[in-house]
N, C-alpha and C positions, 0 to 999 in steps of 0.2 A: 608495467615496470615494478609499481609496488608488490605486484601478486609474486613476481617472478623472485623479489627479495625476498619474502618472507617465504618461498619453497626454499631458498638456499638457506634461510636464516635456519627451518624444521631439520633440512639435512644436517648440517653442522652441529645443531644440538645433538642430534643421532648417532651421528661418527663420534663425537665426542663423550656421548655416554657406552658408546660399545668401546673404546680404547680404554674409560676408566674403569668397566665390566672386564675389558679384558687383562687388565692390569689387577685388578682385586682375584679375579680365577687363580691367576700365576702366583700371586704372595699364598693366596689358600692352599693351591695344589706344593709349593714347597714345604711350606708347615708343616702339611698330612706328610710327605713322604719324608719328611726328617722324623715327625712322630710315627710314625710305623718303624723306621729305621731303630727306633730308642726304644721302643716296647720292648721286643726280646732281651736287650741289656735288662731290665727293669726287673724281669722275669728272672733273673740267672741271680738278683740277689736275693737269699733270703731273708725271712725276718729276724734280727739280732746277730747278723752278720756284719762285720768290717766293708766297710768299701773298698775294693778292688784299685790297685796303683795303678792308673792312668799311663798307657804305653807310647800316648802322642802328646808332645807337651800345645798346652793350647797356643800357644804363640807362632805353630805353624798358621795358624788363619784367626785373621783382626776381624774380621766381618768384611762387611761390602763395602765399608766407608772406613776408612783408616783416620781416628779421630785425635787421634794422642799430640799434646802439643796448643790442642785448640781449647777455646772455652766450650764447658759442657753445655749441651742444649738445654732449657732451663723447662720446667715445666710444674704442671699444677694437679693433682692427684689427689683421690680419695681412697682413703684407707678400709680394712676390712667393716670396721662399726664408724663409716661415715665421714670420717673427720680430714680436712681439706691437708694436705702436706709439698709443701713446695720446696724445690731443691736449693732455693735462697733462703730456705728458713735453713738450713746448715752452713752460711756461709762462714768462711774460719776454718771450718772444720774438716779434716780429709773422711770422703766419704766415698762408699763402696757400693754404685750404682750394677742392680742385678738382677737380670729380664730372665724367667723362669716359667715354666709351668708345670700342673701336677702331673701332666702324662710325659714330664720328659726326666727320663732316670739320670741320665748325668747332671742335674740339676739339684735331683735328691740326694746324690753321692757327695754333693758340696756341702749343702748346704748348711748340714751340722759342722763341716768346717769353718764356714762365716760366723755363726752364732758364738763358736769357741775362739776363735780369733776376735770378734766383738769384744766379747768378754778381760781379753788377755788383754788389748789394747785400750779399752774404754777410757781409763786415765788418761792416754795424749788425746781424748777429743776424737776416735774414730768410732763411725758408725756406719750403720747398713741400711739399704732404701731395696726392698725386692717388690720388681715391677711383677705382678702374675698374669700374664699373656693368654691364660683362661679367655674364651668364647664362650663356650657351651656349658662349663659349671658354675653351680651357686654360688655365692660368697660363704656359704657354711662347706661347701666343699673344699673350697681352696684355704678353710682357715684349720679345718678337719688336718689338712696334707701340713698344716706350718706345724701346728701343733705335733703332730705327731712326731716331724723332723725335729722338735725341741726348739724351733725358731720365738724368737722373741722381738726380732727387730720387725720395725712398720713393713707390712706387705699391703702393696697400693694395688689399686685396679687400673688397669692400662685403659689409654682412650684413643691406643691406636695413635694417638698422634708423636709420644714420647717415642716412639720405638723406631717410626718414621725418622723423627729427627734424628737418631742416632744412627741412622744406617738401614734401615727398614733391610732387618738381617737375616736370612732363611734359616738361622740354624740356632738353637737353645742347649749350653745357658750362655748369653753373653752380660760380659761384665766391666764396666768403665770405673777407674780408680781416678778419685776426681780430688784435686788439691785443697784448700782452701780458699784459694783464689779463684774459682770456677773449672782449671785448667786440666784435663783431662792428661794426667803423667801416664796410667797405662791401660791397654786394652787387650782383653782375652775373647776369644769366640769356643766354645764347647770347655770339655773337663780335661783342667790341669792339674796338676799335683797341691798337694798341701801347701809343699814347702814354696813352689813355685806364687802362688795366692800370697802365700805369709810375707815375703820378699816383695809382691807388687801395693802389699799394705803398708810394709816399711817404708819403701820409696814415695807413696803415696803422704804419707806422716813426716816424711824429711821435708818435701817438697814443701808442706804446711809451715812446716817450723823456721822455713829460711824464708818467710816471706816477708 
């Protein structure tokens, strides 16, 4: 009887580690085919050129989890040179949660938008948190890519678990505008317009202010 438990107890650990093997394949193999899908965009811009106007506004697709409304998932992150950042050390403040990586071009077409809306808004208290979704590159790679985008705001290294919480999403860049109260006012998946980001930082800054 006990021998017979511990063969079903071996099988169950098995079946269970091939569904989590086969659930980590699937989040992989979407990743690669949305970065292959975004290399040739990446390619078409060159260097010291404008970024091209976005012909799909992002708000055709939220991601997999529709979060707006709810409190943000809260989490705990390390930044390029080490140093711990959690998404309650901004509370009060409207802030502009946003999962990127260096191989994904609509990502790089923002991102000098964030930095210059940063900048515009700084005075009501708005800032930027970019998660970098990086696997396979260095931390001197991914800080190589912020810098050159002119970035200045913290880029944190993902632990897999933040991104989960938010929708464990197939597709980059996605972006949660989070009030100052925790609450997630708006959610984009892929590349939106400027003017469209500007408007979801406003709301995001109103929502603070009337709290």
């Amino acid at each position: 009887m006990k021998r017979n438990l511990a063969v079903l107890g071996v099988v169950a650990l098995l079946v269970a580690a091939l569904v989590w093997a086969g659930v980590q394949n699937l989040r992989a193999r979407r990743l690669a085919a949305e970065k292959a899908k975004q290399v040739p965009e990446l390619a078409m811009v060159k260097e010291g050129e404008a970024p091209p106007t976005p012909t799909v506004s992002a708000d055709s697709f939220v991601g997999d989890l529709d979060l707006r409304g709810k409190p943000a998932p809260a989490f705990t992150l390390t930044t390029l040179d080490g140093k711990k950042v959690s998404l309650s050390d901004y509370k009060g403040k409207p802030v502009l949660v946003n999962f990127w990586a260096t191989w994904c071009a609509p990502c790089k077409l923002e991102m000098p938008w964030f930095e210059e809306l940063r900048k515009k808004y700084a005075d009501q208290g708005f800032t930027i948190l970019g998660i970098s979704e990086d696997e396979d590159e260095p931390k001197e790679a991914i800080a190589k890519a912020a810098n050159k985008l002119g970035v200045t705001y913290p880029i944190l290294l993902t632990d897999h678990k933040a991104d989960k919480a938010y929708g464990d999403f197939a597709i980059l860049p996605m972006s949660f505008y989070v009030a100052g109260n925790g609450t997630i006012v708006e959610q984009s998946a892929g590349l939106g317009s400027k003017d469209d980001i500007e408007t979801k930082i406003k709301k995001t800054i109103a929502a603070t202010g009337a709290m």
